[in-house]
C-alpha positions as CSV (number, residue, x, y, z in Angstrom):
1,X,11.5,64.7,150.0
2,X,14.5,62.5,150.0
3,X,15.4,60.2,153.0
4,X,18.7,58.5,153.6
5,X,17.6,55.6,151.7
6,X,16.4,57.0,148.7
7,X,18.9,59.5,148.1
8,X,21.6,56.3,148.5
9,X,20.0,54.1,146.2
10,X,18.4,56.3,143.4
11,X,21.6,56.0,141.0
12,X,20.2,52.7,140.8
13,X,16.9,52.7,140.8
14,X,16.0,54.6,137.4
15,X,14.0,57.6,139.0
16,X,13.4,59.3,135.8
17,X,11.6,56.3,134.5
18,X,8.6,57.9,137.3
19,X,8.9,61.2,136.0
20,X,5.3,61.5,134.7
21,X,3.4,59.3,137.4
22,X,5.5,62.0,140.0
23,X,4.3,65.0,138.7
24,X,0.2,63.8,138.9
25,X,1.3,61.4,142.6
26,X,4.3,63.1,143.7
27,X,3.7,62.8,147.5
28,X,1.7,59.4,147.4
29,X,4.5,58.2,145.0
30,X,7.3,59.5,147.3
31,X,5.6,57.8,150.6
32,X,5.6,54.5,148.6
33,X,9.4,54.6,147.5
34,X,10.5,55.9,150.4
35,X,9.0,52.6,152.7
36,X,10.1,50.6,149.9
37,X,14.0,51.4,150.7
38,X,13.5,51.7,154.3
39,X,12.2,47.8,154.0
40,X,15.5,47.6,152.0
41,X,17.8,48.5,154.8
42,X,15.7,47.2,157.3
43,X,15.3,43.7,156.3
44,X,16.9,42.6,153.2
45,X,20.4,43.8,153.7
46,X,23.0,41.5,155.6
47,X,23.8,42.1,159.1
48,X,25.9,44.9,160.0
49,X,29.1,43.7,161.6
50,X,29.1,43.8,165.7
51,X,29.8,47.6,166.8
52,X,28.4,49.3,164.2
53,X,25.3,51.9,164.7
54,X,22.2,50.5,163.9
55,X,20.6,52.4,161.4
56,X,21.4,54.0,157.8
57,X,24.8,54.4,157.2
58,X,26.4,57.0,154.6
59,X,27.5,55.2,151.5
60,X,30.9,55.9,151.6
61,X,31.0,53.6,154.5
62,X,29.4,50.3,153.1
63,X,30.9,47.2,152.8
64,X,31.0,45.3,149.7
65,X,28.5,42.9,150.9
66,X,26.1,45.4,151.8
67,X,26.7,47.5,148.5
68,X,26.5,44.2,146.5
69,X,23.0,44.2,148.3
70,X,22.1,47.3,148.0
71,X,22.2,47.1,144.5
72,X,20.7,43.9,143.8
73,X,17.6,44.6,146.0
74,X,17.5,48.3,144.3
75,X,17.0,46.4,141.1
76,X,14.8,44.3,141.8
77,X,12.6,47.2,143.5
78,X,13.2,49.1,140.1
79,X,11.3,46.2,138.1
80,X,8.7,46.1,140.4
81,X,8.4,50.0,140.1
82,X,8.5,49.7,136.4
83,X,6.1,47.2,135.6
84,X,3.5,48.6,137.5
85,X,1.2,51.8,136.0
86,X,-0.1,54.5,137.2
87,X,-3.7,52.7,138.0
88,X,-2.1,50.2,140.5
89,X,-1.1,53.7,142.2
90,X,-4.9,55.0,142.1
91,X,-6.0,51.6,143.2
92,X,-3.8,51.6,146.4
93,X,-5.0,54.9,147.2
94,X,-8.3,55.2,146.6
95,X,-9.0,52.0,148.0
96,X,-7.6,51.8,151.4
97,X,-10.7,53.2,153.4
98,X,-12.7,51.8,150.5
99,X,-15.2,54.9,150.1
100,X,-14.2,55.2,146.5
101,X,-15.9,52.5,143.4
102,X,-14.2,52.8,139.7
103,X,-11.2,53.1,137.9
104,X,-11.9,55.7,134.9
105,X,-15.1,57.0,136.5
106,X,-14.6,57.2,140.4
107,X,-17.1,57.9,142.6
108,X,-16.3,58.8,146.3
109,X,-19.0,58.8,149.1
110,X,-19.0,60.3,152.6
111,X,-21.6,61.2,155.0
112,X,-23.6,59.1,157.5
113,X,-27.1,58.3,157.8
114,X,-27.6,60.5,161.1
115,X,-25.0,63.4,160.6
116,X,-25.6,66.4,158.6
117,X,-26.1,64.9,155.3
118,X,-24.4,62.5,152.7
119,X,-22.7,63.3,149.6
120,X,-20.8,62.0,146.9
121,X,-17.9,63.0,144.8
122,X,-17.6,62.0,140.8
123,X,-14.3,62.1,139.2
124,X,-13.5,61.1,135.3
125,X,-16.7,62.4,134.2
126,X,-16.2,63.7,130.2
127,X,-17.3,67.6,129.9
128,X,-20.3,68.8,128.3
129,X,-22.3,66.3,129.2
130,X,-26.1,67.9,129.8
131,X,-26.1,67.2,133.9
132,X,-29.0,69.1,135.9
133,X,-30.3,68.5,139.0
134,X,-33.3,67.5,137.8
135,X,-31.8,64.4,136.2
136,X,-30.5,62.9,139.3
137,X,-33.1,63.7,141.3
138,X,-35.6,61.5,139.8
139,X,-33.8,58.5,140.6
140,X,-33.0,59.5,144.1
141,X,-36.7,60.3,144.7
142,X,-37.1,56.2,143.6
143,X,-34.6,55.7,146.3
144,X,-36.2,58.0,148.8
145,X,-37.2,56.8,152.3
146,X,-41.5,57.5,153.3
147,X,-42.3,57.4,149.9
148,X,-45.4,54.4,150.5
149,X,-46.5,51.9,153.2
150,X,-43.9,49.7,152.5
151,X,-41.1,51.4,152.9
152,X,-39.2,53.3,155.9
153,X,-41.5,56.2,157.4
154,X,-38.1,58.0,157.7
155,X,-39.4,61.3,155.9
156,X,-36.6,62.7,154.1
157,X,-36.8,65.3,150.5
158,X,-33.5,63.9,149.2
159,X,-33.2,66.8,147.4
160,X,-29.7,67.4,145.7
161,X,-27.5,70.0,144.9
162,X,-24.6,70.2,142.6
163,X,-21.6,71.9,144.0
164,X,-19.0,72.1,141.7
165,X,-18.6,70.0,138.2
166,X,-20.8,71.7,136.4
167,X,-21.4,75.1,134.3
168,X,-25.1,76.0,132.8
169,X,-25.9,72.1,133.4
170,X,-22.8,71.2,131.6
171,X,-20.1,68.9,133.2
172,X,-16.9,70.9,132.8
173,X,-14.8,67.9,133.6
174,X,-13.7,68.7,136.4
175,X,-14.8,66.6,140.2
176,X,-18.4,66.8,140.5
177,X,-19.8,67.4,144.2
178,X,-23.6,66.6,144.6
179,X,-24.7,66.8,148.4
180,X,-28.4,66.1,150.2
181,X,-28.8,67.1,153.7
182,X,-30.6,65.2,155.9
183,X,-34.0,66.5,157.5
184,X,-35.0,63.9,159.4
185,X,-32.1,62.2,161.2
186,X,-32.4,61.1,164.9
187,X,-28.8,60.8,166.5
188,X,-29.6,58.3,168.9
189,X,-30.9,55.3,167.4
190,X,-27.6,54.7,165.3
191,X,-25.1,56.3,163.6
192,X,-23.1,55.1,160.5
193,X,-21.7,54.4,157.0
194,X,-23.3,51.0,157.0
195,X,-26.7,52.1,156.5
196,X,-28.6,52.2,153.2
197,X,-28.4,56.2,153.3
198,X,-24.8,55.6,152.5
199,X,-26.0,54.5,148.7
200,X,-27.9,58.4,147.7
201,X,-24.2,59.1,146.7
202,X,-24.4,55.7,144.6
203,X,-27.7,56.5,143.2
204,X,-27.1,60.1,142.3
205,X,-23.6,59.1,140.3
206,X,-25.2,56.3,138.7
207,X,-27.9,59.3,137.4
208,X,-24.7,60.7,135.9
209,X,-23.7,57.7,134.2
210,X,-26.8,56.3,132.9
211,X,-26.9,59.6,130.7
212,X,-23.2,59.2,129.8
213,X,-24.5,55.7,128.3
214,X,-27.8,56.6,127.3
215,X,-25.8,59.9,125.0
216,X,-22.8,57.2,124.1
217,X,-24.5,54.0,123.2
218,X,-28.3,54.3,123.8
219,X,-27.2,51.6,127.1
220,X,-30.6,51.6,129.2
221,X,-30.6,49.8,132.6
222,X,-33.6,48.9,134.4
223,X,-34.2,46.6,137.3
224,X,-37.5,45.0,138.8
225,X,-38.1,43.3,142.0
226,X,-39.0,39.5,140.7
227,X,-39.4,37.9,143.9
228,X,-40.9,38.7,147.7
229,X,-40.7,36.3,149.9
230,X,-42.4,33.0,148.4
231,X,-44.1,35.6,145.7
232,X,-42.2,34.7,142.5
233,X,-42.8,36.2,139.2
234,X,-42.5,33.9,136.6
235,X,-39.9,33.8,133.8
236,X,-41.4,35.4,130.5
237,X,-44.0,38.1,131.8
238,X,-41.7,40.4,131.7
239,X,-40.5,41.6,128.3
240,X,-36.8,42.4,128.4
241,X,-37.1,43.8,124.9
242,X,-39.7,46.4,125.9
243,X,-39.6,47.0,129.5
244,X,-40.1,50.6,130.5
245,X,-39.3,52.2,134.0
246,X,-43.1,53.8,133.9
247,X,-44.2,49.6,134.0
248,X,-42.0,49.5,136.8
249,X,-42.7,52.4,138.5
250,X,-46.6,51.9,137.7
251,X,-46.6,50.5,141.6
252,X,-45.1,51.0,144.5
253,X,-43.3,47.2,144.7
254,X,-41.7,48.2,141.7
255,X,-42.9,45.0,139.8
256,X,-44.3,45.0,136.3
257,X,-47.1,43.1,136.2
258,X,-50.2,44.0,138.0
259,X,-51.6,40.5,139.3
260,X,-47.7,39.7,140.9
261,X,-47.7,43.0,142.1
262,X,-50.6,43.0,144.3
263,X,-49.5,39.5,146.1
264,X,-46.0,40.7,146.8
265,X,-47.5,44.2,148.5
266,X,-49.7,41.8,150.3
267,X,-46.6,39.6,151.4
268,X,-45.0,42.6,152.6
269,X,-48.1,44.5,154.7
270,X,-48.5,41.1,156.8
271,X,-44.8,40.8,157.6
272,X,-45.2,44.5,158.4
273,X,-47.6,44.7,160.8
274,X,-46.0,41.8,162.9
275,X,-43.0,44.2,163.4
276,X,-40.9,41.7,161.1
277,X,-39.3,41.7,157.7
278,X,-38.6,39.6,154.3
279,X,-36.4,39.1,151.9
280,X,-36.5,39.8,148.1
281,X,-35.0,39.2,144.6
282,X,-34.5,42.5,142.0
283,X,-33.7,41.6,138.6
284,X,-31.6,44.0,136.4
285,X,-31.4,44.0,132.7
286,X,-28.8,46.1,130.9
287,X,-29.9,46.5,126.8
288,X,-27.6,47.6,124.0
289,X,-24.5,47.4,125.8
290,X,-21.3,47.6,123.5
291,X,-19.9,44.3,122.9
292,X,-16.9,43.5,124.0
293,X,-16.6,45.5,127.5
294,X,-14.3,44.1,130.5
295,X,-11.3,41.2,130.4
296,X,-11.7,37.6,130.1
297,X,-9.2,36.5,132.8
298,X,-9.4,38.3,136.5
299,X,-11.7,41.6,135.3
300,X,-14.6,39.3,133.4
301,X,-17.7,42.0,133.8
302,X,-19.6,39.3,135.8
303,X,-17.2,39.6,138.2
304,X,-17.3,43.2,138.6
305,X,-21.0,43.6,138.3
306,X,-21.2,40.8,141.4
307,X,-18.6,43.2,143.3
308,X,-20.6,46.2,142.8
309,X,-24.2,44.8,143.7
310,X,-23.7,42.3,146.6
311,X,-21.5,45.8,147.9
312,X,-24.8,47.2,148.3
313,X,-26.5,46.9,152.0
314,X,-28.2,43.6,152.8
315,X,-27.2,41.6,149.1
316,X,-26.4,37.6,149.4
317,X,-26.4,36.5,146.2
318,X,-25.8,37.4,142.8
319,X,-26.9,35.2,139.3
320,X,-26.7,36.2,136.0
321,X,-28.0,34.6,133.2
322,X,-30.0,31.1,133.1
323,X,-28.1,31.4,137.0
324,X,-27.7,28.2,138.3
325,X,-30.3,26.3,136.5
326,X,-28.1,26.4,133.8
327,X,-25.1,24.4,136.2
328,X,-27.8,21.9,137.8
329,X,-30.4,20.9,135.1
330,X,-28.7,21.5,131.7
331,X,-26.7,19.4,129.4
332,X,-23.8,21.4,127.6
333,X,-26.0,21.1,124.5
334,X,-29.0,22.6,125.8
335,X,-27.2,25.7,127.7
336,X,-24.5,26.5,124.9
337,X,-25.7,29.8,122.9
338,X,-25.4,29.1,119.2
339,X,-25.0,32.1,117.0
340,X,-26.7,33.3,113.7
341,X,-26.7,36.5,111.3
342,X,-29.8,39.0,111.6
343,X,-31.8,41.1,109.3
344,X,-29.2,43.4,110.0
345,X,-26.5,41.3,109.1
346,X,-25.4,41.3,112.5
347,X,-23.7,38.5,114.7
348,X,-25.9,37.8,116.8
349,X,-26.9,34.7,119.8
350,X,-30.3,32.2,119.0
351,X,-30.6,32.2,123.0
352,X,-29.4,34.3,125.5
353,X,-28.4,32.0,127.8
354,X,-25.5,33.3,128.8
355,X,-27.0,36.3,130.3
356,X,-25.5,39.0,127.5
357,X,-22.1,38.0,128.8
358,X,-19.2,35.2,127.1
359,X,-15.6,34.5,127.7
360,X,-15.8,37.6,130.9
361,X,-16.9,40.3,128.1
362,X,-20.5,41.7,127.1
363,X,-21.7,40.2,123.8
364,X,-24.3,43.1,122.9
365,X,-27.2,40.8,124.0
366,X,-29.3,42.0,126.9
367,X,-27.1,41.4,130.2
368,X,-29.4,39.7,132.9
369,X,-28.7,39.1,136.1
370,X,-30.4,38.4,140.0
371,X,-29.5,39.9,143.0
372,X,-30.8,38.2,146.5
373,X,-31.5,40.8,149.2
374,X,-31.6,39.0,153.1
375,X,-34.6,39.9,155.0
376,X,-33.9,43.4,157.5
377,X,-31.8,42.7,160.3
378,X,-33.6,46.0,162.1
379,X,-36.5,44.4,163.1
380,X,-38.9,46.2,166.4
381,X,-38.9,42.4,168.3
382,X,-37.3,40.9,170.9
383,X,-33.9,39.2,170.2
384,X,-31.2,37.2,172.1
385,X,-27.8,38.8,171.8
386,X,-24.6,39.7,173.6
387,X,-23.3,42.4,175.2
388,X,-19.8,44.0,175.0
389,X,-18.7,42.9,178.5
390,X,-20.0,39.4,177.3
391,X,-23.5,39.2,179.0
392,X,-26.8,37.3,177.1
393,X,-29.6,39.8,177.2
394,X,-32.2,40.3,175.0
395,X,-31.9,43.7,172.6
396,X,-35.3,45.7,171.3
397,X,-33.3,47.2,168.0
398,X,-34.2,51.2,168.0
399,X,-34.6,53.1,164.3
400,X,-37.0,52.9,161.2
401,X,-36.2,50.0,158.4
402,X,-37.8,49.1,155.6
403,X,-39.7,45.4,155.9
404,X,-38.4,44.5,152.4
405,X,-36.6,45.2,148.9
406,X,-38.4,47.5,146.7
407,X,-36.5,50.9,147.6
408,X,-33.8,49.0,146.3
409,X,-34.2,49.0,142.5
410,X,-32.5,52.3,142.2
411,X,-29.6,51.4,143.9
412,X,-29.1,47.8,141.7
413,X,-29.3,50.0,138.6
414,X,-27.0,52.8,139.4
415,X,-24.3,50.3,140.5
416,X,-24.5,48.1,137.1
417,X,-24.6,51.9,135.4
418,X,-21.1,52.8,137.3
419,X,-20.0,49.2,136.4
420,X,-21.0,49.8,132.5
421,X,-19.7,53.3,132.5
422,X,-16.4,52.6,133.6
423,X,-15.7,49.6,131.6
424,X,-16.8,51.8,128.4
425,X,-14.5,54.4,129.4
426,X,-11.4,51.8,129.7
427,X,-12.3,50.5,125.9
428,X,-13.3,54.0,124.6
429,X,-12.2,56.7,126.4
């Protein structure tokens, strides 16, 4: 649709240059330019002289200044136009209400914790990859609320169906819809996109891409919970190299190592039955990741892998590699990674130090990294507060929470697979 303002200026503005971005954008593209030139006429121009309507004028009726004007801000608004692609468009869009993660693969959630259900909508995914239900279910029954003792006794199926995306199990390529309805919702205790519910459309795309990476590049990510409270696992006892997700699954703190595993459950139960909550530490490993994934300047991947996880409910921190031991107690000797060749005559690090990433990109060394979850804030005791017309009172919180970490493993993993997955399409795809 033109306006005033874009029909006046668009001898100058190189329209044509658009052409391609219009026809995919036309209307989001259009409501861009068009408040571009109306912030043109609005502020940049000179004044109009005293009597004149205020107001767009027909161009016949311009003075020189103003033409002179005109044309240098059209100009400059044609470089800016230009230089841009058609991602910056995407990212505008998408991520004004900021329901949407990715660039290449874009995953959209919507749905609350205590409506009718919550569903997610995956975009970019490559055809014929094998898809079925059955896949992404088995991660979201990981992430499922009343699965033990020490979780939520929320009781909920999470079962999911796929909507549209998929033929025979096959991804066509097209958007994929996958929906779960909630069963057991209650209305009044709270209602919202804030709540960990919000992260089944998370976990069900990041089923999708961990088989993207699995087929692509044999990329398995797993993640543990290392730490419960003052229960930390020591460095070593789990082996990176061989870690399976039946070792981690072999308990319900998702922690692979028996002895550990029966003092964190421990920590938890007491905290539990005194109507209070801890925090935790999951670790997440990422093996046989293509080298060379992400930028080395504003995009390094440990920047986007820290803006996916600590975007999950309740996260506070984020380390990767030796973390900050390796700021606090080592020299640059002792923390620089020194490389050698392999039986394989392959490039490959002594240490790992670096946590599988150098220079922003992935080095195809095991990428490591920490993520701090703060105790619940939904806890069934007494607290101070305030109220909305300013009174102290105390506040009983209403709802069921879970007293610590361990239904969050899924959720870690399927945000580092939609960080992975999208970075391999922007080298790859």
């Amino acid at each position: 649709m033109d306006t005033p303002y874009t029909s006046a200026i668009r001898p100058h503005f190189g329209w044509n240059k658009l052409r391609p971005w219009k026809l995919k954008m036309s209307m989001y593209i259009q409501s861009i330019e068009s408040r571009a030139w109306q912030r043109v006429f609005d502020g940049w121009t000179p004044p109009m002289r005293d009597g004149d309507v205020p107001g767009p004028k027909p161009r016949s009726q311009w003075t020189t200044d103003e033409n002179t004007a005109a044309i240098y801000n059209a100009k400059a608004l044609n470089a800016m136009f230009t230089s841009v692609d058609i991602n910056m468009f995407n990212l505008i869009e998408i991520q004004a209400s900021g329901n949407t993660f990715g660039t290449y693969f874009r995953v959209t959630t919507f749905g609350e914790s205590h409506d009718g259900g919550v569903a997610c909508v995956i975009d970019g995914c490559p055809p014929g990859i094998p898809l079925p239900e059955a896949d992404l279910q088995v991660d979201l029954d990981r992430r499922r609320p009343g699965q033990s003792r020490i979780t939520t006794p929320r009781k909920e199926t999470d079962t999911c169906k796929i909507s549209s995306g998929t033929v025979d199990g096959l991804t066509t390529g097209s958007p994929i819809n996958i929906e779960v309805p909630n069963i057991d919702q209650r209305g009044h205790d709270y209602s919202g996109r804030s709540s960990a519910r919000e992260t089944i459309g998370r976990v069900a795309a990041g089923g999708a891409a961990k088989k993207i990476l699995k087929l692509h590049s044999g990329t398995e990510i797993f993640a543990y919970v290392s730490q419960v409270h003052n229960v930390v696992l020591p460095e070593g006892l789990v082996d990176h190299d061989t870690v399976t997700l039946d070792q981690i699954e072999s308990n319900i703190v998702r922690r692979p190592n028996p002895e550990y595993a029966e003092k964190m459950i421990t920590a938890i139960d007491t905290v539990k039955v005194r109507d209070d909550s801890i925090e935790g530490v999951v670790t997440c490993i990422a093996r046989n990741v293509p080298r060379g994934l992400c930028y080395p300047v504003f995009n390094k991947l440990e920047a986007e892998l820290g803006k996916a996880v600590l975007s999950l409910p309740g996260t506070k921190g984020f380390e990767f590699g030796k973390r900050f031991a390796g700021t606090f107690f080592m020299t640059g000797r002792e923390h620089n990674v020194q490389f050698h060749m392999d039986e394989s005559v392959r490039i490959r690090t002594k240490t790992n130090r670096s946590g599988g990433i150098q220079g922003g990109m992935s080095n195809e060394e095991i990428i490591i990294m920490r993520i701090a979850f703060k105790p619940t804030t939904t806890i069934s005791r007494r607290q101070n507060t305030v109220s909305r017309d300013k009174q102290e009172m105390e506040l009983i919180a209403r709802g069921r929470h879970d007293p610590c970490v361990p239904r969050a493993v899924p959720m870690v993993e399927s945000m580092v697979a939609l960080v992975v997955v999208d970075q391999l399409m922007a080298q790859d795809a």
